[in-house]
C-alpha positions as CSV (number, residue, x, y, z in Angstrom):
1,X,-19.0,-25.6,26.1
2,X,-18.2,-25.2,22.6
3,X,-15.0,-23.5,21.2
4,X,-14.3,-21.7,17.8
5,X,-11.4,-20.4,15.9
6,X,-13.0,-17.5,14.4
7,X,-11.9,-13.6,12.4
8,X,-8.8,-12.9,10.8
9,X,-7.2,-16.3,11.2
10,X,-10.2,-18.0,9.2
11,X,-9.9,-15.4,6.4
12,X,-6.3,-15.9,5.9
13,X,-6.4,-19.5,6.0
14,X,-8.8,-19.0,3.1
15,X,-6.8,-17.1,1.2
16,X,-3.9,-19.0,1.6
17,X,-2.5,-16.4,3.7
18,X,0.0,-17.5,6.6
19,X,-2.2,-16.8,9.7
20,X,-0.6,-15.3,12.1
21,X,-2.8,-15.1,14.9
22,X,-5.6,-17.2,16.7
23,X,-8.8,-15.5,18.4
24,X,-11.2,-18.1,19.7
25,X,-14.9,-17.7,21.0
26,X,-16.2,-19.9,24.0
27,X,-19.9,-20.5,23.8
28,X,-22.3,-21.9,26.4
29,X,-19.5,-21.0,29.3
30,X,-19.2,-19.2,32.0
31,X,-16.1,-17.1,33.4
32,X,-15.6,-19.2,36.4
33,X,-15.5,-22.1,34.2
34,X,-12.6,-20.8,32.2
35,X,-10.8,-20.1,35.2
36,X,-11.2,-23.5,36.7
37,X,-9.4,-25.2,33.2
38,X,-6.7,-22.7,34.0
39,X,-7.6,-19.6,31.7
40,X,-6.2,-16.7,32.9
41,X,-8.4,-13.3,33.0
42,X,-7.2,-10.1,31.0
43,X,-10.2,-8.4,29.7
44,X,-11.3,-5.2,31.0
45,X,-14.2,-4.6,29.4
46,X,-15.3,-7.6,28.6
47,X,-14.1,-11.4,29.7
48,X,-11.3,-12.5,27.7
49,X,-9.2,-15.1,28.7
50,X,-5.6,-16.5,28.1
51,X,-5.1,-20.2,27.8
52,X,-2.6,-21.7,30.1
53,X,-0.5,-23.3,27.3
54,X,-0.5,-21.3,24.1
55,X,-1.5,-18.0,25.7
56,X,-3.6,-17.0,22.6
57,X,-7.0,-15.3,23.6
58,X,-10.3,-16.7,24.3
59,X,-13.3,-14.8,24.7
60,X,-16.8,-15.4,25.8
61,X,-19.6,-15.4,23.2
62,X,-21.0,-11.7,24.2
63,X,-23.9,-9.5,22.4
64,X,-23.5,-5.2,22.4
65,X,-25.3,-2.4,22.6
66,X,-24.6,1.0,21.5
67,X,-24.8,3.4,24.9
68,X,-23.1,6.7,24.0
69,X,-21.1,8.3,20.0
70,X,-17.9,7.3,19.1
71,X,-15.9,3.9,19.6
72,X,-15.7,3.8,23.3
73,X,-20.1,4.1,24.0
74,X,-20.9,0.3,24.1
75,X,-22.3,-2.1,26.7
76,X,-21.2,-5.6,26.0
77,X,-23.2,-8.9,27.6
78,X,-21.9,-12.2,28.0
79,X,-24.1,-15.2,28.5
80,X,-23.6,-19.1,28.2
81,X,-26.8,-18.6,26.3
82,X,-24.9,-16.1,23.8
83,X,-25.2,-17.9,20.3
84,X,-21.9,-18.0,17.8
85,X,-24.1,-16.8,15.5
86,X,-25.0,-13.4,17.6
87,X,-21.4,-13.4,18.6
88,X,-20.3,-13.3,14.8
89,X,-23.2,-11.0,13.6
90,X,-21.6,-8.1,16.3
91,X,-18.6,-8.2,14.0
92,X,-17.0,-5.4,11.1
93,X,-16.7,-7.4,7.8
94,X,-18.2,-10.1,6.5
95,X,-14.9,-11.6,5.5
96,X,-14.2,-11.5,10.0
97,X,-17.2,-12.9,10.4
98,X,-16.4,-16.9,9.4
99,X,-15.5,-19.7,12.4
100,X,-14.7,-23.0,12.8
101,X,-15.6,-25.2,14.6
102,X,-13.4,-27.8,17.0
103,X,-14.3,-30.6,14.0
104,X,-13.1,-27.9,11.4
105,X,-16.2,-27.0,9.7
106,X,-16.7,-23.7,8.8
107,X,-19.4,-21.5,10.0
108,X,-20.2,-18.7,7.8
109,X,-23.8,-17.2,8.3
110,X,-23.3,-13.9,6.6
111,X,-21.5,-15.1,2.9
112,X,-17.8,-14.2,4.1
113,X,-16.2,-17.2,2.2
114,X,-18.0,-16.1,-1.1
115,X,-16.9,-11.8,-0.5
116,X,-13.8,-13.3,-0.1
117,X,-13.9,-15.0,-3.8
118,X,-15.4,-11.5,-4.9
119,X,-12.7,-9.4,-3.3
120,X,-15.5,-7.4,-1.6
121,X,-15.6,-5.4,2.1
122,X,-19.5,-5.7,2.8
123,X,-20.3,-5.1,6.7
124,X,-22.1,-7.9,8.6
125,X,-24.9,-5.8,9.4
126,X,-26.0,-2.0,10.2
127,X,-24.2,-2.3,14.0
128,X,-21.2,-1.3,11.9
129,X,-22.5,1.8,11.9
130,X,-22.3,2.1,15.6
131,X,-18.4,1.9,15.3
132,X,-16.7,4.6,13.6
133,X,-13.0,2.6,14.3
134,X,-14.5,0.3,11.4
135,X,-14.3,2.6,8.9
136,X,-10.2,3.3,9.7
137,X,-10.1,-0.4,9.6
138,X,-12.2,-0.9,6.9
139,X,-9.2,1.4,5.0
140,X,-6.6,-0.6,6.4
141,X,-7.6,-3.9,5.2
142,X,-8.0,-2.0,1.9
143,X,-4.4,-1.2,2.0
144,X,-3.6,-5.2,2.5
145,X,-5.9,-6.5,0.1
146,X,-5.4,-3.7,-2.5
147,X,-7.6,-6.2,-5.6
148,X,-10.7,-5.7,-2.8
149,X,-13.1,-3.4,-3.5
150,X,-15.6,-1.6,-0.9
151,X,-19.6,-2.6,-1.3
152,X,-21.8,-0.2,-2.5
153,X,-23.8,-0.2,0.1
154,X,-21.2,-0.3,3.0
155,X,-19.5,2.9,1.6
156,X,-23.0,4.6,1.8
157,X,-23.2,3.5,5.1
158,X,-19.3,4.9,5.6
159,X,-20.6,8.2,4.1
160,X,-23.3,8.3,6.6
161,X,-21.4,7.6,9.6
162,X,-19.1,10.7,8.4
163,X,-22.3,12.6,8.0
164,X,-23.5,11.9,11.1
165,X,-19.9,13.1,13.2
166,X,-19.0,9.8,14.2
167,X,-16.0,10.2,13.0
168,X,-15.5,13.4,15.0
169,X,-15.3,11.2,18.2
170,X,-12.4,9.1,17.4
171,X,-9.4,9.8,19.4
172,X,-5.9,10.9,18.0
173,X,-4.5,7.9,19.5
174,X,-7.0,5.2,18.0
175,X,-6.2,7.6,14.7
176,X,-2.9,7.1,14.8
177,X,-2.9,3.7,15.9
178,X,-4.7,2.8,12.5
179,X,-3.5,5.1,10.5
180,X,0.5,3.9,11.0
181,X,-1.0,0.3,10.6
182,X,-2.5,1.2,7.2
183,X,0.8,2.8,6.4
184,X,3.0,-0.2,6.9
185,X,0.4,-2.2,4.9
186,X,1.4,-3.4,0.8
187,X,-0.2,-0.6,-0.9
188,X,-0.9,2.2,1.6
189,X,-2.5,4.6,-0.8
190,X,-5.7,2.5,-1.3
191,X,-6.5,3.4,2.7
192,X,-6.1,7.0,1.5
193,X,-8.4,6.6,-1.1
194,X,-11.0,4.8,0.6
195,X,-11.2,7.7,3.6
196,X,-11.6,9.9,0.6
197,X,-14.0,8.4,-1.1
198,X,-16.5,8.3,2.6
199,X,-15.7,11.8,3.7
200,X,-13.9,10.3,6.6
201,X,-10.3,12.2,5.4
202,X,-11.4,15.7,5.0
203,X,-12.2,15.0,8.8
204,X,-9.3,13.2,9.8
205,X,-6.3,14.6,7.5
206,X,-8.0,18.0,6.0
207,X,-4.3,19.0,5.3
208,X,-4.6,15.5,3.2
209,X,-7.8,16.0,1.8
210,X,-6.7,19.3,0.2
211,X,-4.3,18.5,-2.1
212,X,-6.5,16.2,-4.2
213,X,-7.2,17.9,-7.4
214,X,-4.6,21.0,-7.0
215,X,-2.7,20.9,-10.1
216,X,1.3,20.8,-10.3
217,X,3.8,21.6,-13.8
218,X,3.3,18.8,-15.9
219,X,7.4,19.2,-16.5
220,X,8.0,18.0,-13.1
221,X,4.8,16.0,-12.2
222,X,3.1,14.0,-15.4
223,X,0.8,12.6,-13.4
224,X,-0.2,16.5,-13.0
225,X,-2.1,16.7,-9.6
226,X,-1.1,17.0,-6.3
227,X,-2.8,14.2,-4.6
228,X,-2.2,11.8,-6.9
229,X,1.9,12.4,-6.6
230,X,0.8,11.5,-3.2
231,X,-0.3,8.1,-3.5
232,X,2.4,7.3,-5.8
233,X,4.8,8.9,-3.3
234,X,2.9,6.6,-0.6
235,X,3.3,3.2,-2.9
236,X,7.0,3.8,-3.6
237,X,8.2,4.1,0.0
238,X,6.0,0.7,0.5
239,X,7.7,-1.2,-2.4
240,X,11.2,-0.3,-1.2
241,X,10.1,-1.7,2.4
242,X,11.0,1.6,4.4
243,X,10.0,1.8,7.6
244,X,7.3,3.8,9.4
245,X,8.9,7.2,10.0
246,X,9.9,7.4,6.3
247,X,6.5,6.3,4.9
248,X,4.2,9.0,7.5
249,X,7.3,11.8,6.8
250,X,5.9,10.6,2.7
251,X,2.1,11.2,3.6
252,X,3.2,14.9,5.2
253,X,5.8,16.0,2.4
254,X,3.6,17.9,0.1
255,X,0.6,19.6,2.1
256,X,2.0,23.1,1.7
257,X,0.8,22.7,-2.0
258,X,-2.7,22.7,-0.6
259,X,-2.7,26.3,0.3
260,X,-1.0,27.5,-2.9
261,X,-3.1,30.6,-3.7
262,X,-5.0,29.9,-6.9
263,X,-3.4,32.8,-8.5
264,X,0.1,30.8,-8.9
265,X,-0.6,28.4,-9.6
266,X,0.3,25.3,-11.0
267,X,3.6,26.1,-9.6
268,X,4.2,25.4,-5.9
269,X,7.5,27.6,-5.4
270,X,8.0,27.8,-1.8
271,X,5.7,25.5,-0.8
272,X,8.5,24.2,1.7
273,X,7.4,26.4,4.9
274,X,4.0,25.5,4.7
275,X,4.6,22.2,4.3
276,X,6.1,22.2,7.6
277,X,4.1,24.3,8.9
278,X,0.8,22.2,8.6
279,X,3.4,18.7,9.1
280,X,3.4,19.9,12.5
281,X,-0.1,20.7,13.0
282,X,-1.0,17.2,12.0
283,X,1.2,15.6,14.3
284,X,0.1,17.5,17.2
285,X,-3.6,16.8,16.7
286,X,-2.3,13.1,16.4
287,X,0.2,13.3,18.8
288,X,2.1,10.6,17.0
289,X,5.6,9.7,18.6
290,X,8.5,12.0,18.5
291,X,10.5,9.9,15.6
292,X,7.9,10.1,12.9
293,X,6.9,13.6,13.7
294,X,10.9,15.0,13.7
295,X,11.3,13.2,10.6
296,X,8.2,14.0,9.0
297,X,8.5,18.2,9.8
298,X,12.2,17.7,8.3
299,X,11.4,16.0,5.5
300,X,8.3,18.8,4.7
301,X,11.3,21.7,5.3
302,X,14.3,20.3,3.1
303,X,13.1,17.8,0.6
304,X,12.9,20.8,-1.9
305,X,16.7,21.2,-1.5
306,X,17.1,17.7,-1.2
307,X,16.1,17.2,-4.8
308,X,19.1,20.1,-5.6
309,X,21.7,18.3,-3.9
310,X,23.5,18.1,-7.8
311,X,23.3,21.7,-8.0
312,X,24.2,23.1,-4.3
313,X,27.2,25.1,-3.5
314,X,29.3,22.9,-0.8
315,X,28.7,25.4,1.6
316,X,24.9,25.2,1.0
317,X,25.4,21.2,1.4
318,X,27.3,21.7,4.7
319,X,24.3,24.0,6.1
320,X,22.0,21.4,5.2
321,X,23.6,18.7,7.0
322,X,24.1,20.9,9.6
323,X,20.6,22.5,10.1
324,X,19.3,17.9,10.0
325,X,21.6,17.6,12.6
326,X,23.1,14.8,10.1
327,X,26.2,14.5,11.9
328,X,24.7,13.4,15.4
329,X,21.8,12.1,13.8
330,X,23.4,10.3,10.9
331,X,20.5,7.6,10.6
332,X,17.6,10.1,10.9
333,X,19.1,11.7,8.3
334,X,19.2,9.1,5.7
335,X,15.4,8.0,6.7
336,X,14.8,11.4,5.3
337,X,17.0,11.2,2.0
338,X,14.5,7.7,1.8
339,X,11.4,9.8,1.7
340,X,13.0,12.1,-0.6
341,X,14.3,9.0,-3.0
342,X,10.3,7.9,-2.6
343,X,8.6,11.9,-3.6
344,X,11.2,11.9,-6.5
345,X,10.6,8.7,-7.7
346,X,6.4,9.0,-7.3
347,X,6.9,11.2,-10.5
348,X,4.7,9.4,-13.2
349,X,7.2,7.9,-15.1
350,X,10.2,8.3,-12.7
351,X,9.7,4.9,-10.6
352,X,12.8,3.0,-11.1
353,X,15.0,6.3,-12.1
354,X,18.1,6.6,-10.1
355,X,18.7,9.1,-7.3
356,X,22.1,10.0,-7.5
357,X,20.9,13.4,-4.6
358,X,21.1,10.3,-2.1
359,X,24.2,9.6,-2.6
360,X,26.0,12.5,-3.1
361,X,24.5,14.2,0.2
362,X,25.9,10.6,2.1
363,X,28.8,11.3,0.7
364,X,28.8,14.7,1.8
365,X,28.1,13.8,5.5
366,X,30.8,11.2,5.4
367,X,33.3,13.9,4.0
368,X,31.9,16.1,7.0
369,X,32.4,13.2,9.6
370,X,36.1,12.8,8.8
371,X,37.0,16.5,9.8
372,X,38.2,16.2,13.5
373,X,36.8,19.3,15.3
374,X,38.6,17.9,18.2
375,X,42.0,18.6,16.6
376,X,41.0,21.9,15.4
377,X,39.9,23.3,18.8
378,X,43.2,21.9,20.2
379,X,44.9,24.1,17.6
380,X,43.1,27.1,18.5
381,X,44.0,29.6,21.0
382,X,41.0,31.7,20.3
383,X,38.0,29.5,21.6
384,X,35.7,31.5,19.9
385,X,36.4,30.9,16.6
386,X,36.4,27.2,16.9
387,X,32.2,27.1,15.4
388,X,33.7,28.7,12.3
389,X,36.9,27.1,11.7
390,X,35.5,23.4,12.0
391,X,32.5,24.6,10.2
392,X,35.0,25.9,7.3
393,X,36.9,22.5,7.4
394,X,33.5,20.7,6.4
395,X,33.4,23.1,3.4
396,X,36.7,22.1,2.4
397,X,36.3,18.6,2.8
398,X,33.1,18.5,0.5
399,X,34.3,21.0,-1.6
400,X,36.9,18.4,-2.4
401,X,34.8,15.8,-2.7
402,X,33.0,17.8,-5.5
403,X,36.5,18.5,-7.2
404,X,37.2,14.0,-6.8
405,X,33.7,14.1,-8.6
406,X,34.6,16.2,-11.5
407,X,37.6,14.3,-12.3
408,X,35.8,11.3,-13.0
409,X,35.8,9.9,-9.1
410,X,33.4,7.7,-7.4
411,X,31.4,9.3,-4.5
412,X,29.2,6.4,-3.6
């Protein structure tokens, strides 16, 4: 019995990249053997083991074979005959395709080591074809190792599996699952770009796929194209760290400017109530959880008014924070002022340019938060009119604020 530390952990160790996880392939054993050292049995459709001390995984050398479309359609093989080297070959990437051996010598049949030095995704061989989940994590890794590029030759593979409708049997919840990994990646626009460039996001995210080359008023947008505002808009929220709700509610912002009739534009006036509109209908086909889809359909509905926030009337602020249910929801509702700090600053040129919208509307809510509705009802012998009377108080109370503001207060 032979044992290997082999994947992910051997590529980050060669990058100099803190490894974070161990997988390890057993060859020449058997699953009775395992279990006799004390390895514990998880896998399901395949044996996988956990070792009794360090509980990483251990899996049995094991072959494939393609049985039926889409990710699920294999039949995999175990044998103590099972070479590393068939093991290895079954895998994505050549850079996921290096070992090591118990002594520490690498084992690296298929070049990883030197597409590694070349910052190049080839695929180990054409079973990656067989696997249409390799092409989302193909554009994952591309998000981690942005300097990487994609082999010629594995993208016309890509563009063949998308050709083909492999694609088209990938479930929502394998989508999502790679798709929110991509997001929370260093540079999340280079996965959009690389499901682009194989056909595989007009099948996944049509809604996405649109806005690429729909133009926008060079006075607001430099960059001058909707899909490229998008990637930028992607890049910021990942720079700033925010977390996954505010980075998918960045990816569904804009798509109401892909179904801008021709006629008008550049403009996008409106563009709001699509937006949402199609927000929604990509998170149902995805059926992503319930806090990135609520913040993603409110920041598609308000980020429009959101940039405004200078110019609104206080009683236009206080129906804003109202309709975000900011006051219950105070947290959701600064995620979504962070995705609309990240659109506004994805303006070519804009990166680092302050948002003072965020701010003010905090400031706003706070104002709104000190007004005690409680007292006001009290005071009331008319039950009904309680809604508008507390409602009325928050006007005042921001309407102040604004007056603090003009006379040279701080609102931050």
């Amino acid at each position: 019995m032979r044992i290997y530390c082999v994947g992910g952990a051997i590529r980050d160790e060669l990058l100099g990249l803190p490894v974070k996880d161990r997988d390890w392939v057993v060859v020449g054993a058997t699953p009775e053997a395992l279990v006799a050292r004390g390895y514990r049995p998880v896998g399901k459709d395949f044996p996988v083991f956990l070792h009794p001390r360090t509980q990483e995984e251990y899996a049995l050398a094991r072959t494939e074979r393609k049985t039926a479309p889409g990710y699920a359609g294999f039949v995999f093989h175990t044998d103590p005959a099972v070479s590393l080297e068939e093991d290895l070959i079954r895998r994505d990437l050549t850079i996921n395709a290096m070992a090591r051996d118990e002594e520490g010598v690498l084992v690296d049949p298929h070049g990883g080591q030197a597409d590694l030095t070349a910052r190049i995704f080839r695929h180990v061989s054409p079973a990656f074809a067989e696997d249409p989940v390799r092409i989302l994590r193909l554009a994952r890794f591309a998000a981690r190792f942005s300097d990487f590029s994609v082999a010629p030759e594995t993208l016309a593979l890509m563009r063949g599996m998308v050709a083909q409708g492999e694609v088209d049997a990938l479930v929502p919840e394998r989508v999502w699952q790679e798709l929110a990994k991509g997001l929370m990646e260093a540079r999340p626009s280079r996965m959009i770009q690389v499901l682009r460039e194989c056909g595989a996001l007009g099948r996944l995210l049509p809604e996405l796929d649109r806005l690429f080359g729909v133009p926008q008023p060079l006075q607001y947008h430099p960059e001058g194209e909707c899909g490229t505002h998008l990637l930028r808009v992607l890049d910021q929220a990942a720079t700033r760290g925010e977390s996954l709700p505010v980075r998918f509610a960045c990816l569904l912002h804009d798509l109401g400017k892909g179904v801008t009739p021709e006629h008008v534009l550049p403009h996008h006036d409106g563009h709001e109530v699509a937006s949402e509109r199609l927000a929604r209908q990509v998170c149902e086909r995805l059926k992503c959880p319930a806090e990135c889809r609520d913040l993603a359909l409110m920041t598609a509905r308000e980020h429009g008014i959101v940039h405004q926030a200078l110019q609104l009337r206080p009683e236009t602020t206080v129906g804003l924070i109202e309709r975000c249910d900011g006051l219950r929801r105070p947290e959701r509702f600064q995620q979504m002022l962070a995705a609309c700090a990240a659109a506004y600053r994805g303006r070519s040129g804009d990166e680092t340019c302050p948002y003072p919208q965020q701010a003010r509307l905090l400031a706003a809510l706070a104002a709104m938060r000190g007004v005690d509705a409680g007292a006001i009802a009290r005071g009331l012998t008319d039950k009904s009119r309680i809604p508008a009377e507390v409602h009325g108080a928050r006007v005042r109370a921001v309407r102040a604020l604004g007056q603090v503001d003009a006379a040279g207060g701080r609102h931050d």
